[in-house]
N, C-alpha and C positions, 0 to 999 in steps of 0.2 A: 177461289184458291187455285193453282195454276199447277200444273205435273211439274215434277223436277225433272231436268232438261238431264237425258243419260247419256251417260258418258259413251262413246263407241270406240274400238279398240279399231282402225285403218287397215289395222293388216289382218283384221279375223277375213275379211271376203279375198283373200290372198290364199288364206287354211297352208300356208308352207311354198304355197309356188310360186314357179319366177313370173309367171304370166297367167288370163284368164281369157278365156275367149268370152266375147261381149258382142251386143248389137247396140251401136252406138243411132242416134237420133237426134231430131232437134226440136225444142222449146222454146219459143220464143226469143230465136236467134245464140241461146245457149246450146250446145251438145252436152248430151248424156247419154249413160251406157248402163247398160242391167245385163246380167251374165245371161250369157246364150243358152244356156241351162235353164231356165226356168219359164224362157220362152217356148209358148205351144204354137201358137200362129200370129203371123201378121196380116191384120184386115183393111181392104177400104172402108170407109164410113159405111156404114147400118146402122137402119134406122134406129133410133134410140126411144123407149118410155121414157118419160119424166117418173119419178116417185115424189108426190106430193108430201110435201112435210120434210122429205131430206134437206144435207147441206150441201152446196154446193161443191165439194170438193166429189163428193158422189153423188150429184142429182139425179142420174138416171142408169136402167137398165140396158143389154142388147141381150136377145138369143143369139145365144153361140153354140152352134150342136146341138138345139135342143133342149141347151141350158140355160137360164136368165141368170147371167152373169153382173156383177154392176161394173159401171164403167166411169174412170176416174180420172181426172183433171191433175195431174200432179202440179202445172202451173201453181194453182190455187194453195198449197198447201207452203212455196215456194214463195208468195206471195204477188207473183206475176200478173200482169193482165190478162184474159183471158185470150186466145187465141181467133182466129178465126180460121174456117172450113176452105180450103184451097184443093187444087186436083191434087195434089201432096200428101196431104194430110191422110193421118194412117191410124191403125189403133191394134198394140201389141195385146193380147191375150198373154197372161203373164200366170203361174202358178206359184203363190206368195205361200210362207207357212206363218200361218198368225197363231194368236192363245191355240183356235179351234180346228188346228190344223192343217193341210193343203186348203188353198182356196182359189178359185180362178177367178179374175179380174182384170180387166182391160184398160189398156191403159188410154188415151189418146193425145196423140202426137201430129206434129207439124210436119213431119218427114222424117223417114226412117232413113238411114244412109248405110248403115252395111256392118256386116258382122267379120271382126278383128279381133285381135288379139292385142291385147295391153301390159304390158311390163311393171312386174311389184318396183323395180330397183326406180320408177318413172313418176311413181305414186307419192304422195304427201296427203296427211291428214287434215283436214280445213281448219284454217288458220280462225283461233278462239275469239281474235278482234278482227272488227275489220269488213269479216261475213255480214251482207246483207241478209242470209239465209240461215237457220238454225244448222247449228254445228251438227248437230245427232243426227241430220237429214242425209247427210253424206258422210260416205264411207271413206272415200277418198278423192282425192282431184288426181288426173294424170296428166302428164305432158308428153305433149305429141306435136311435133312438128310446128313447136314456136306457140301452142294454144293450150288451154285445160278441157279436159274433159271431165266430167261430172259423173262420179259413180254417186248416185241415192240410195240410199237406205231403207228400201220399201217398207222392209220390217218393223221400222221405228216409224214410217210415216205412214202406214196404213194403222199401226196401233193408236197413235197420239190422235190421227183423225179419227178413231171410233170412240174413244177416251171425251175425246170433244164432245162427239154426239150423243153420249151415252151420259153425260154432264147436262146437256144442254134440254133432254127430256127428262131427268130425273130429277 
């Protein structure tokens, strides 16, 4: 039996403003954006554990500070192909609040490009047909200079991938 697919409200990552400051990136020749707020550091690749028995969307670990953080593939979740490792390629450390609270988690990415500022009046919420990609994954799409930019929804898509995993051993 499958989650019901939740509804997300576009303008709650707005909370009233006219604009967010964001670090936008790219994925697999898409850009996205996650509020500059939540970002702790941006890393080149280190080395990564594997965790045996995960799913690929978090197969493996990095220390970061000291801490073994897990380190996530949003492609995967997105249903992309997987990426491959270039002098580019980056991996944000992100501080997510899931059920258990603050959590740190990294992200990894194809290239980081810069932290701007995005406009609510620029925003529209992902159109319900049409989406290759689950609607509840994004918050909202923005336009900028003739392209869209991808706000996701970490919150919904680090829950629905632990929901998966937590299905899939019990």
């Amino acid at each position: 039996m499958s989650e019901p697919t939740q509804k997300t409200d576009h303008k709650n990552i707005w909370q009233g403003k006219d604009e967010i400051s964001v670090l936008t990136f790219g994925l697999n020749g898409e850009t996205f954006a996650i509020e500059a707020v939540i970002v702790q550091e941006i890393l080149d690749l280190l080395p990564e554990t594997n965790v045996p028995g995960s799913l690929p969307f978090v197969g493996s670990v990095i220390n970061f500070r000291g801490k073994v953080i897990p380190l996530a593939d949003i492609r995967i979740a997105f249903g992309m192909e997987g990426g491959h490792v270039t002098i580019d390629s980056r991996i944000i450390v992100t501080e997510i609040d899931l059920d258990d609270g603050p959590s740190l988690v990294g992200i990894r990415t194809d290239k980081v490009f810069e932290v701007t500022t995005l406009a609510a009046a620029a925003s529209e919420p992902p159109p319900i047909i049409g989406m290759r990609w689950r609607p509840d994954y994004i918050h909202a799409l923005v336009k900028r200079e003739g392209e869209f930019i991808i706000l996701p929804n970490l919150q919904v898509i680090f829950s629905s991938q632990r929901n998966t995993a937590l299905q899939a051993t019990g």
